[in-house]
VMD Tcl script that draws the C-alpha trace (Angstrom):
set ca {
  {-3.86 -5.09 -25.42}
  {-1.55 -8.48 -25.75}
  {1.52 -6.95 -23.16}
  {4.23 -9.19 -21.54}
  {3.21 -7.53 -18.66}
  {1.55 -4.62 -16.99}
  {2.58 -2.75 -13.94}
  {-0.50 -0.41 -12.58}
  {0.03 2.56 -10.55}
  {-2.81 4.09 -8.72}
  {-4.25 6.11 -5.74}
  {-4.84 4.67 -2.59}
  {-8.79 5.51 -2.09}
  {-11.63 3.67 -3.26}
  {-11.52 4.84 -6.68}
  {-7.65 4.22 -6.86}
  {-8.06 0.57 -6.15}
  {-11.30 0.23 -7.85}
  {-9.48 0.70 -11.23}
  {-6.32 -1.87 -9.92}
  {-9.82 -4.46 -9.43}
  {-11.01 -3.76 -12.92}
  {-7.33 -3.92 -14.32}
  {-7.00 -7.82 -12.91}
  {-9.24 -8.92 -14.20}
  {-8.06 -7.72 -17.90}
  {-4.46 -8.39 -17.50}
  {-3.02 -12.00 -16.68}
  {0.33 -10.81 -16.18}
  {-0.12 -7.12 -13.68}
  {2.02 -5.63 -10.60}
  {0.72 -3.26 -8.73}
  {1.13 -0.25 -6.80}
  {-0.39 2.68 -4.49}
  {0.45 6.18 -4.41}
  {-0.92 9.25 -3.02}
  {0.27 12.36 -4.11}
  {3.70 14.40 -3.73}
  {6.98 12.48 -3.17}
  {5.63 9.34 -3.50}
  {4.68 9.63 -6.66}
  {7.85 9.76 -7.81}
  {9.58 7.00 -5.86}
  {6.67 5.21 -7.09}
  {7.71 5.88 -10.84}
  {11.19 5.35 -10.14}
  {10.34 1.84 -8.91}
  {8.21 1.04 -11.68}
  {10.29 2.42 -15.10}
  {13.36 0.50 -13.31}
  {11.43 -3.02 -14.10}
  {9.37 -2.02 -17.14}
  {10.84 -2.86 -20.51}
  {9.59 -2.96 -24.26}
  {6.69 -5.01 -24.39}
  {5.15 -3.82 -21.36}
  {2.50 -1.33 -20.47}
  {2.87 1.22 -17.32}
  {-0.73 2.12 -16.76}
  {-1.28 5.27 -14.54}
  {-4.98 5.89 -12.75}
  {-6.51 7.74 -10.87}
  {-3.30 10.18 -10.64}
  {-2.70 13.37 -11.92}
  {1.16 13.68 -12.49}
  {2.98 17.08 -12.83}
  {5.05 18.40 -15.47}
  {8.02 16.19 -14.02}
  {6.64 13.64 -13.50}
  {4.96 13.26 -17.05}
  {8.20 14.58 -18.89}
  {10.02 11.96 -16.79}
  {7.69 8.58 -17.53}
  {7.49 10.16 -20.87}
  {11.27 9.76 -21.46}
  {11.71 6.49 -19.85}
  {9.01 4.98 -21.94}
  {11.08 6.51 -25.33}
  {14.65 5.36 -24.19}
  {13.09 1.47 -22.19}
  {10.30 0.84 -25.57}
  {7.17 0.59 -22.92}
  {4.03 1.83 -23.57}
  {2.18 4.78 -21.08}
  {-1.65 4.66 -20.26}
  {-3.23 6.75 -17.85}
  {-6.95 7.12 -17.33}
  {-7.82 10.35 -14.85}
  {-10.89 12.54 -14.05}
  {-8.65 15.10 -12.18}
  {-9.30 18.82 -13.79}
  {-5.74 19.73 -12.99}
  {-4.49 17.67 -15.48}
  {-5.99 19.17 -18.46}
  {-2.51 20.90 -19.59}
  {-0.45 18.06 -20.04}
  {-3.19 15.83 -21.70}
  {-3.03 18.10 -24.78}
  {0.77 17.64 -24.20}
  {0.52 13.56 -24.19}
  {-1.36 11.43 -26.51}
  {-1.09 9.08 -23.79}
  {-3.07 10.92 -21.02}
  {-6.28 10.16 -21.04}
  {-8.42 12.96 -19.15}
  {-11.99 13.10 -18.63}
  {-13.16 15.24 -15.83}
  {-16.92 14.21 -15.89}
  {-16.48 10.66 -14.52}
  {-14.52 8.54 -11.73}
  {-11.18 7.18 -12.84}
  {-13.10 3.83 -11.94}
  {-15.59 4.14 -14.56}
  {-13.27 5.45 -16.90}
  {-11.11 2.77 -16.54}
  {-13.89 0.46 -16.94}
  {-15.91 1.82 -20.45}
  {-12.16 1.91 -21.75}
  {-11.82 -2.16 -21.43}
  {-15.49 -2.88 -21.44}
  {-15.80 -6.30 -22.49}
  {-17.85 -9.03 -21.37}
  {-15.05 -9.97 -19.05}
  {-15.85 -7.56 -16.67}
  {-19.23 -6.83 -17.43}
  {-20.18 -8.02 -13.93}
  {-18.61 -5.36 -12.24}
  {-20.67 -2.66 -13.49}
  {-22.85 -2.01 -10.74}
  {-20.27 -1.98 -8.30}
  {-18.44 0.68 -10.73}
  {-21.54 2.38 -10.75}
  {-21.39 2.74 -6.97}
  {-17.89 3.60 -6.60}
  {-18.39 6.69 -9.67}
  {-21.66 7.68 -7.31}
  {-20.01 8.06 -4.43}
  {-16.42 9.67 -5.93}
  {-18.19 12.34 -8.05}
  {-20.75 13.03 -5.45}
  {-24.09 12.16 -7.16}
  {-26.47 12.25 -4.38}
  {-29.22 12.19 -6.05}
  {-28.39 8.25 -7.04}
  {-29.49 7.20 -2.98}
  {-28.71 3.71 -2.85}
  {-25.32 3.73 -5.01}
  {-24.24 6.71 -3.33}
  {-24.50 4.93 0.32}
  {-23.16 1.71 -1.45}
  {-19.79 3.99 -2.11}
  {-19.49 5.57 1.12}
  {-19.60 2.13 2.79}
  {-17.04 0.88 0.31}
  {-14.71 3.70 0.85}
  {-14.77 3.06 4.63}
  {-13.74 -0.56 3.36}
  {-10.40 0.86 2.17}
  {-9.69 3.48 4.27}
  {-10.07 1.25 7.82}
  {-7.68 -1.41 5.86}
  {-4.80 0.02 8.08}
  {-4.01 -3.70 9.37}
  {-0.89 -4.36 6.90}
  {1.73 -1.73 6.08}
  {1.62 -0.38 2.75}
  {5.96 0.56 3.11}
  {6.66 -2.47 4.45}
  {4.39 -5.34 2.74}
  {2.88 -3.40 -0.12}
  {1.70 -6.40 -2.15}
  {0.07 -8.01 0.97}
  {-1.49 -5.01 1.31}
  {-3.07 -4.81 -1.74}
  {-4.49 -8.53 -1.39}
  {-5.83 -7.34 1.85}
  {-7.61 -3.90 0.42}
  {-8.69 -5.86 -2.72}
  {-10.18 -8.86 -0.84}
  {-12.20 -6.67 1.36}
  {-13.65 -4.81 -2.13}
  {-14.28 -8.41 -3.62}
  {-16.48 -9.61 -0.18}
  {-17.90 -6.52 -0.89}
  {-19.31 -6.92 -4.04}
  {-21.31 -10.08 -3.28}
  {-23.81 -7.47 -1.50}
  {-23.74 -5.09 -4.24}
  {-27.06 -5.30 -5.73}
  {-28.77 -7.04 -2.98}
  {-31.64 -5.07 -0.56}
  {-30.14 -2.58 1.77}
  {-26.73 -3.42 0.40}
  {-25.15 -0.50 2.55}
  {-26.53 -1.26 5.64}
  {-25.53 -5.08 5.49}
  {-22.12 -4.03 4.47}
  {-21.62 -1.26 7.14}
  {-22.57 -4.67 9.80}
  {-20.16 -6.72 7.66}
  {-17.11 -4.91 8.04}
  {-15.12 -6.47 11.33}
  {-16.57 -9.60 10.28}
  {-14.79 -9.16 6.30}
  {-11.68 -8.13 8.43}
  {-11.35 -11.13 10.58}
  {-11.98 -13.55 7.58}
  {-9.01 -12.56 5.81}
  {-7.14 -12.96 9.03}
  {-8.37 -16.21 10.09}
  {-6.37 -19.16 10.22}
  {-7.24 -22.37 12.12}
  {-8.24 -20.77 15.21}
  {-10.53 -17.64 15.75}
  {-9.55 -14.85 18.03}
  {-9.96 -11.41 18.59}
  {-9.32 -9.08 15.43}
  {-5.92 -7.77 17.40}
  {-4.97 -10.98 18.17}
  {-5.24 -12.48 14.33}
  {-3.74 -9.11 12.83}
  {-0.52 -9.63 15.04}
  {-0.12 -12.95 14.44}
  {-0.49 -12.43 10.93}
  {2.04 -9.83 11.32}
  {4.93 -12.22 12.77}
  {4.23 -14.42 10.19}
  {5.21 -11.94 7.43}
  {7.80 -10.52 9.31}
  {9.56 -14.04 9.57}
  {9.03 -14.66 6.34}
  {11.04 -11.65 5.30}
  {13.47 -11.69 8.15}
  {16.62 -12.23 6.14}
  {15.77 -8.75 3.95}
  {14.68 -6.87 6.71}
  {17.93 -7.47 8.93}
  {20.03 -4.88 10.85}
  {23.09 -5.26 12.59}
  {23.91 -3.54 15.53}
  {27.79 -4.08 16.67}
  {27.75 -8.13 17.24}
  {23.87 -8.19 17.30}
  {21.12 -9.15 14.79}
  {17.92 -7.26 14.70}
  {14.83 -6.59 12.86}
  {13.81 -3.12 11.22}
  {10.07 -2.30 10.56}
  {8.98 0.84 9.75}
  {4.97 2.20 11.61}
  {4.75 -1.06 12.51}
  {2.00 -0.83 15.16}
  {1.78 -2.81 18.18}
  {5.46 -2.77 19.16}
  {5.28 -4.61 22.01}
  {3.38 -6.95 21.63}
  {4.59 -7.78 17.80}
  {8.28 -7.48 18.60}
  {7.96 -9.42 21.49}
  {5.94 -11.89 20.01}
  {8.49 -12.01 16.76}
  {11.70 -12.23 19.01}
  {10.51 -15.79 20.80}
  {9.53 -17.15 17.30}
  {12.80 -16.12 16.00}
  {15.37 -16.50 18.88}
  {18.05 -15.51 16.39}
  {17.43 -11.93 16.88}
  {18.53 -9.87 19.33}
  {16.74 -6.77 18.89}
  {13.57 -5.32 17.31}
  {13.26 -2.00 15.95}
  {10.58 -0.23 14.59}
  {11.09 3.81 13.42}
  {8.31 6.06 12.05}
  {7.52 9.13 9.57}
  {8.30 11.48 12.97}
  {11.55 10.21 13.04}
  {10.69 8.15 16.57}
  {12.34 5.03 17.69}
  {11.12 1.96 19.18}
  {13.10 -0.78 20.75}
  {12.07 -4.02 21.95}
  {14.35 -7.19 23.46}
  {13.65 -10.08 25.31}
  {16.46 -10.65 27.43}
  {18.73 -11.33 25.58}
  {19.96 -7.31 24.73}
  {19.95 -4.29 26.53}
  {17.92 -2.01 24.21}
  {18.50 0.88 26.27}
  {22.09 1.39 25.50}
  {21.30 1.36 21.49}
  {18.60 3.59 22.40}
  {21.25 5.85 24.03}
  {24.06 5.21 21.89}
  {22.34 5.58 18.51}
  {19.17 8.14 19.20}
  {19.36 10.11 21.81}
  {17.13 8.40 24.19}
  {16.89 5.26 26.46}
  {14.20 3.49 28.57}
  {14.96 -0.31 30.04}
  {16.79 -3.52 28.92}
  {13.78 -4.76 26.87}
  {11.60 -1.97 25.92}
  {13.18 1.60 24.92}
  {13.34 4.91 22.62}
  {14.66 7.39 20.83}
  {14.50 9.53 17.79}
  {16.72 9.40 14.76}
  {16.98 13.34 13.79}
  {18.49 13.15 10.68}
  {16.06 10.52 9.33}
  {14.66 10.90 5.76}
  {10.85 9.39 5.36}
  {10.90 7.71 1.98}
  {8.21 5.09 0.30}
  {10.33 2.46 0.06}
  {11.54 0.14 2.46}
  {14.86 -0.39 1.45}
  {15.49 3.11 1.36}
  {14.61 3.30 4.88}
  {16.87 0.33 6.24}
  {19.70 1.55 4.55}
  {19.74 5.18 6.53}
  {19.33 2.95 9.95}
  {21.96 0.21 8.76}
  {24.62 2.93 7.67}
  {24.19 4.68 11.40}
  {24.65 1.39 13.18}
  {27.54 0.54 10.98}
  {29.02 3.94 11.57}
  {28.76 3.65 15.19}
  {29.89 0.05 15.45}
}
mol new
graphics top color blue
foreach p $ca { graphics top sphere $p radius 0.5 }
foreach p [lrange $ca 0 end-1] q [lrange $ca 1 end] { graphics top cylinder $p $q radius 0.2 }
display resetview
């Protein structure tokens, strides 16, 4: 298991990132990323076989991947000299593990505890109650009470983690889903672990949030949100005729995070924010009349500082820069 490095692709539910938890703690040198099924999947591979190299592993869990996709990773481990691993419980995949040598299926456990008898070792021999929990609750063994409530809490751990965009800030993301799994585990094993955990929840939020100041959850999430997006402003530029914007994509909280970002940054003109339904929101603060882009570009309109409009021939993709680049060639072509 010596790679140069390993980039780990799995679902995004408990189980999913349960295996990305076990997998750090392995690997000193790991990338990750999420993926449900469908599309994503592949832009996900794409992403991934366009960095890997030989030397490297590409470990897969928690997904079942079609005959493309297999035949495709397949290939690009052959021509690039990386290895393949994937570790799945998923029944639908029982075709193409007799195809593979490289997919591992086993239908009678969680891809978590899968992953984890594979690299049991000492190292992570202090997760196995918490694995326990999370295989419980994903293959439905009631009849294990307190491990089976342990997983249901966890899972509501990972899928309330909406705070940070998984298009946008994917590796942020992760931090945030995995450091709400870590707090978790220092109940795991403790009397009426559930129960203190279901309390816990907003409180495990708010700490990861918290900076020198306490607020309300909203308050620390937006804040937290400007930070990142000024951070990245430079990549996530648009340019509208002679004015400079900001693209997000779902964002959430429009006004009051493009407001908030646009007197931090006074450099921008605009902020823009588009979604999977093709929608368009537009914020200003004085400095732009967001209608007429609203008008001009989408269809719609609304006032100087706060308008929208929808972008019809939009294509939702997984990855960002997929997504600026439709919105930057239609201000460009209407410049």
């Amino acid at each position: 298991m010596d790679y140069n490095k390993v980039y780990h692709l799995s679902h995004t539910d408990l189980d999913g990132y349960s295996c990305q938890l076990i997998a750090s703690e392995v690997f000193k040198d790991i990338e990750f990323f999420n993926s449900n099924y469908g599309q994503e999947i592949v832009e996900r591979l794409e992403q991934i076989t366009s960095k890997a190299k030989e030397g490297d592993l590409v470990l897969i869990t928690d997904l079942n991947l079609d005959e493309d996709g297999a035949k495709y990773i397949d290939e690009k481990s052959k021509e690039k000299g990386f290895e393949i691993l994937l570790l799945d419980h998923h029944k639908t995949g029982e075709s193409l593990a007799e195809k593979y040598k490289w997919y591992n299926l086993d239908v009678t456990r969680s891809a978590t505890k899968i992953t984890y008898d594979y690299f049991e070792s000492d190292k992570i021999s202090h997760l196995k109650e918490y694995v326990n929990s999370v295989n419980a609750y994903d293959i439905w063994l009631q009849e294990e009470v307190e491990r089976f409530e342990l997983g249901k809490v966890l899972a509501r751990y990972v899928t309330e983690a909406k705070e940070i965009n998984r298009i946008m800030f994917s590796k942020e993301n992760y931090e945030y889903i995995s450091y709400m799994l870590k707090k978790a585990m220092e109940m795991v094993g403790k009397e009426d672990a559930y129960i203190v955990l279901d309390d816990s929840l907003h409180s495990v939020k708010k700490s990861f949030f918290l900076k020198d100041k306490n607020s309300t959850l909203e308050n620390l999430v937006s804040s937290y949100i400007v930070d990142l997006l000024t951070k990245n402003k430079e990549a996530m530029s648009v340019y509208y005729k002679d004015k400079k914007g900001i693209l997000t994509y779902s964002v959430g909280n429009t006004s009051i995070i493009g407001n908030a970002f646009l007197k931090e940054n006074p450099e921008f003109d605009f902020f823009l924010d588009i979604n999977g339904r093709k929608n368009i929101s537009a914020r200003a603060n004085d400095k732009y009349d967001v209608s007429l882009m609203a008008k001009e570009l989408f269809g719609g309109g609304g006032h100087a500082n706060a308008a929208g409009g929808r972008f019809g021939d939009f294509k939702d993709s997984f990855i960002y820069e997929k997504i600026k680049e439709q919105v930057q060639e239609l201000m460009k072509e209407n410049s």
